[in-house]
LUMMI-198570 format. One record per residue: residue in three letters; chain; y, z, x of N, C-alpha, C in turn. Coordinates in steps of 0.1 Angstrom, whole numbers. Atoms other than C-alpha are relative to their C-alpha. Example, Ala and Ser with C-alpha at 12.3 -4.5 7.8 and 13.67 -1.06 7.14 Angstrom:
! LUMMI-198570
   res   chain   n.north    n.up   n.east   ca.north   ca.up   ca.east   c.north    c.up   c.east
   Ala       A       -12       0        9        -45      78       123        12       0        9
   Ser       A       -11       0       -9        -11      71       137        11       8       -8
***
This chain:
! LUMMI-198570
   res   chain   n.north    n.up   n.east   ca.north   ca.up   ca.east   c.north    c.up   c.east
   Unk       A        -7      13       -1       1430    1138      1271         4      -3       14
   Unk       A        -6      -4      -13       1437    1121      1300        13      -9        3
   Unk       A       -11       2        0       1464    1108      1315         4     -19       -1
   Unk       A         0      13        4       1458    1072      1308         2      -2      -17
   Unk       A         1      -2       16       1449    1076      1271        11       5       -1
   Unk       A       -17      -6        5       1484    1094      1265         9     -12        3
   Unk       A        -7       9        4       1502    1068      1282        -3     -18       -8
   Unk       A         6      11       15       1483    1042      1257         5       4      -10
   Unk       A        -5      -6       14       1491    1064      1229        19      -3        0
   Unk       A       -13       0       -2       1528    1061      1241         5     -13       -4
   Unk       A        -8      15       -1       1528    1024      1240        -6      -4      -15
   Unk       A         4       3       10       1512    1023      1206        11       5      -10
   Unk       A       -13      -3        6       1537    1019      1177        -3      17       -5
   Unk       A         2      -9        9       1524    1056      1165        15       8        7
   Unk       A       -12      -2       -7       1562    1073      1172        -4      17        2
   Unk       A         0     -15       -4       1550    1111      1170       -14       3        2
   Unk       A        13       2       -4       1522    1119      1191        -7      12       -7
   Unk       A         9      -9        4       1491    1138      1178        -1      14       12
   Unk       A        -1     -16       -8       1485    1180      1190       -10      -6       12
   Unk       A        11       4      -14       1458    1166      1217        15      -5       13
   Unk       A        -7       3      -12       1486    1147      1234        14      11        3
   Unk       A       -12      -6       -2       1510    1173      1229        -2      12        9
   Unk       A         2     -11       -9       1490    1199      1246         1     -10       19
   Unk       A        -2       7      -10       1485    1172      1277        15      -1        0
   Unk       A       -15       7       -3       1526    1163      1278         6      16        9
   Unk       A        -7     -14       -5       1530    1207      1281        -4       0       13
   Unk       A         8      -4      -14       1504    1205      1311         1      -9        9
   Unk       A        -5      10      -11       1515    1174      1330        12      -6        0
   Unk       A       -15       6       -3       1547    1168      1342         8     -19        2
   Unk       A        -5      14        2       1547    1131      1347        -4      -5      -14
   Unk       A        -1       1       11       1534    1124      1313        12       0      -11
   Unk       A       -13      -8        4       1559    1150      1298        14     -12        0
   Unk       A       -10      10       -5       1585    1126      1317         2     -12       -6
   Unk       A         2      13        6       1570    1093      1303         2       4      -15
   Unk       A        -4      -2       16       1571    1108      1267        15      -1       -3
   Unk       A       -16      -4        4       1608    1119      1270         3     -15        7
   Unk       A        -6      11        0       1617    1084      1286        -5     -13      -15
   Unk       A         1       7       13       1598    1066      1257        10       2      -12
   Unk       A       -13      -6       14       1619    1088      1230        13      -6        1
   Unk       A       -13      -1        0       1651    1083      1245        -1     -16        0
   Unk       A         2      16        3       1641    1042      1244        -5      -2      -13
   Unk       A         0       2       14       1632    1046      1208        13       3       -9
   Unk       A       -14      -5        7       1667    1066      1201         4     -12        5
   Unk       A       -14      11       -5       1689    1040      1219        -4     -16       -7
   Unk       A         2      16        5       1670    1006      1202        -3       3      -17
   Unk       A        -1       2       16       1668    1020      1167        15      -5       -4
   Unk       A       -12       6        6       1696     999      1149        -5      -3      -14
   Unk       A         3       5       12       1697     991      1110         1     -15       -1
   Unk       A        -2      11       -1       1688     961      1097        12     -10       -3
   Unk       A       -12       8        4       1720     953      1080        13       7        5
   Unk       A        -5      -4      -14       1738     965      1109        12     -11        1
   Unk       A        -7       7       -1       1769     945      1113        12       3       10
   Unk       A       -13      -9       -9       1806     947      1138         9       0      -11
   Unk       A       -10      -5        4       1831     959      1128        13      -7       -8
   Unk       A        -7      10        0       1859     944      1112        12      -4        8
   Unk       A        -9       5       -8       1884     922      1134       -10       4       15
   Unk       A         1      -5      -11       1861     929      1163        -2     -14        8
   Unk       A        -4      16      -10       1861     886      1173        11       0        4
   Unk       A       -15       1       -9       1899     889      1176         1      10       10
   Unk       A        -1     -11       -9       1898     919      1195        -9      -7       13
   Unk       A         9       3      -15       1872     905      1224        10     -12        2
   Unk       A       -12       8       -9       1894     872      1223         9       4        6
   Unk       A       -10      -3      -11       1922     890      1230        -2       8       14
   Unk       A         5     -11      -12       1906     913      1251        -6     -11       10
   Unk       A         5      10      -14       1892     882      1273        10      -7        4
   Unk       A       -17       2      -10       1924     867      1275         8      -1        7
   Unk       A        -9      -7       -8       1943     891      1284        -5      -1       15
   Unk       A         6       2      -14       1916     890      1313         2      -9       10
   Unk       A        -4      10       -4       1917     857      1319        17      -5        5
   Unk       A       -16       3       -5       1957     856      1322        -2      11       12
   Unk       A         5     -10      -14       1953     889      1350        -5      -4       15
   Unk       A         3       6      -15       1932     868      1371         2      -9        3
   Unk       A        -7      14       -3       1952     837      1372        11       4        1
   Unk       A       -22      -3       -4       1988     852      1375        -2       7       11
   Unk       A        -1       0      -10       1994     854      1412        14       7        1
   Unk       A       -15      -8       -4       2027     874      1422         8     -13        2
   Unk       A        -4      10       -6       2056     853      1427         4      -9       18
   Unk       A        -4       6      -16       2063     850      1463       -14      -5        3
   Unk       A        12      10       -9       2024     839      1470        -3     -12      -11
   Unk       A         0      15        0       2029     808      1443        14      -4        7
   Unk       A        -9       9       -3       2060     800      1461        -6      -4       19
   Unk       A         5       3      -14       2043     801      1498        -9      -8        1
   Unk       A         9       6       -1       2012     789      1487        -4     -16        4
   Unk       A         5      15       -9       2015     749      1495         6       5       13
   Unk       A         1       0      -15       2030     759      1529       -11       8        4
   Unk       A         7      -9       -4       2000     782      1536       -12      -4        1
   Unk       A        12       8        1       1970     762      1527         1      -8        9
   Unk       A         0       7       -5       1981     737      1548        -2       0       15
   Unk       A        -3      -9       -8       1991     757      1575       -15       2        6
   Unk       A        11      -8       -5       1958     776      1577       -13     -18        3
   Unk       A         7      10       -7       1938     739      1576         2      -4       12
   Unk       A         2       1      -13       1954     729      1606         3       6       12
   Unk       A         5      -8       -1       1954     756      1619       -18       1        4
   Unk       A        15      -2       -4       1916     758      1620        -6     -18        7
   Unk       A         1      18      -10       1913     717      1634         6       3       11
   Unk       A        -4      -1      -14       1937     726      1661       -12      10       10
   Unk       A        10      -6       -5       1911     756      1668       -11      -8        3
   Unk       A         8       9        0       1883     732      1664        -1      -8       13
   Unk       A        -1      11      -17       1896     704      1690         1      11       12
   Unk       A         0      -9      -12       1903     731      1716       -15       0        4
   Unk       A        13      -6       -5       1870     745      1714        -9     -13        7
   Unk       A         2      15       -3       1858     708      1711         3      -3       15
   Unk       A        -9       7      -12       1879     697      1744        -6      14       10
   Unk       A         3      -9       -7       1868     729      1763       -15      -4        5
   Unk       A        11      -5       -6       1831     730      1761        -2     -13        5
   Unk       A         1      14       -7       1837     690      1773         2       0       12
   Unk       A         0      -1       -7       1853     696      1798        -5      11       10
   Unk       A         6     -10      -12       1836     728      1817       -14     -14        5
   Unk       A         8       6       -9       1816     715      1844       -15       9       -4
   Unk       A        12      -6       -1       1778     720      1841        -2      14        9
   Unk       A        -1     -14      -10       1769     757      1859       -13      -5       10
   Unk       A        11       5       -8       1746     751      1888       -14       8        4
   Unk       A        14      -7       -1       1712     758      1897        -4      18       -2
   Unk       A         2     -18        4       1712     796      1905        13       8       -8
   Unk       A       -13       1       11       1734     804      1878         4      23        5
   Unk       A        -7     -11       -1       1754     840      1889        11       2       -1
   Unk       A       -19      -7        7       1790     855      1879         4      -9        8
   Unk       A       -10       3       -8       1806     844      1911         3     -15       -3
   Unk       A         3      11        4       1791     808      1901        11      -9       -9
   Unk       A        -9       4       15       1806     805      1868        13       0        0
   Unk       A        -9       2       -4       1835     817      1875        11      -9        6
   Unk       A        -4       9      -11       1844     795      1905        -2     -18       -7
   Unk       A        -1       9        6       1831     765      1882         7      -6      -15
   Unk       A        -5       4       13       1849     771      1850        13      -2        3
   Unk       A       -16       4       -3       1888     752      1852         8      12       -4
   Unk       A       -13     -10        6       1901     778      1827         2       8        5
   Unk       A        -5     -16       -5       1891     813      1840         7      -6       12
   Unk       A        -6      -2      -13       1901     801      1876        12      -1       -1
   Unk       A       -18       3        3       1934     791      1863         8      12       -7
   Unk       A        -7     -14        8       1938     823      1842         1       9        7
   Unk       A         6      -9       -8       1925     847      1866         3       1       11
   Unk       A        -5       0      -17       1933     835      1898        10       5        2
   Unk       A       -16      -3       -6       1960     841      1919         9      -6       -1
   Unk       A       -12       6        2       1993     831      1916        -1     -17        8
   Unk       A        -1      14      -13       1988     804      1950       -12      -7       -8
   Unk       A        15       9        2       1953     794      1935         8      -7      -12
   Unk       A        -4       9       11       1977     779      1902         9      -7        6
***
């Protein structure tokens, strides 16, 4: 038998394989492997037909989603009492960042031709104002 034919026989509803494939499963290890993952996917999906939950097990998941649902909407109290000053805060907050950046890269002067450190430097307002010497501010 070879090792194609076995795993055909695997995928065919027959659930216990014939002595041919059984001697091939002892003598090849990945087979062997595919057999024992088939089984353990025939244990775990057999269910009966008249298979049913349990009783009370709708109330149980409502409450049990609930409870979830309340968990991840209740916030501690001190972050609902900060939270309108905080939101607001942090929007402008990031607009003031914004215009800066905005108003910066307006105002730096183009860099010129042979563009080197000393260049930039000497043409950007901020560093020379940050950087420089006390007399140069």
């Amino acid at each position: 038998m070879t090792c194609r034919e076995f795993l055909a026989g695997l995928r065919s509803a027959a659930p216990v394989p014939g002595p041919d494939a059984r001697r091939h499963a002892t003598s090849c290890a990945a087979c062997a492997s595919q057999e024992r993952a088939a089984l353990l996917l025939r244990l775990g999906s057999e269910r009966p037909e008249d298979a049913e939950p349990r009783a009370g097990f709708e109330a149980r998941l409502r409450a049990r989603l609930d409870e979830a649902a309340d968990a991840a909407t209740e916030a501690p109290s001190w972050t609902r009492e900060l939270d309108p000053l905080v939101r607001p805060a942090l929007a402008l907050a990031t607009m003031v960042v914004v215009l800066c950046v905005g108003l910066y890269a307006r105002s730096a002067a183009p860099p010129p031709d042979p563009v080197d450190l000393a260049s930039l430097f000497e043409a950007d307002p901020v560093f020379s104002s940050l950087l420089g010497t006390p007399e140069a501010r």
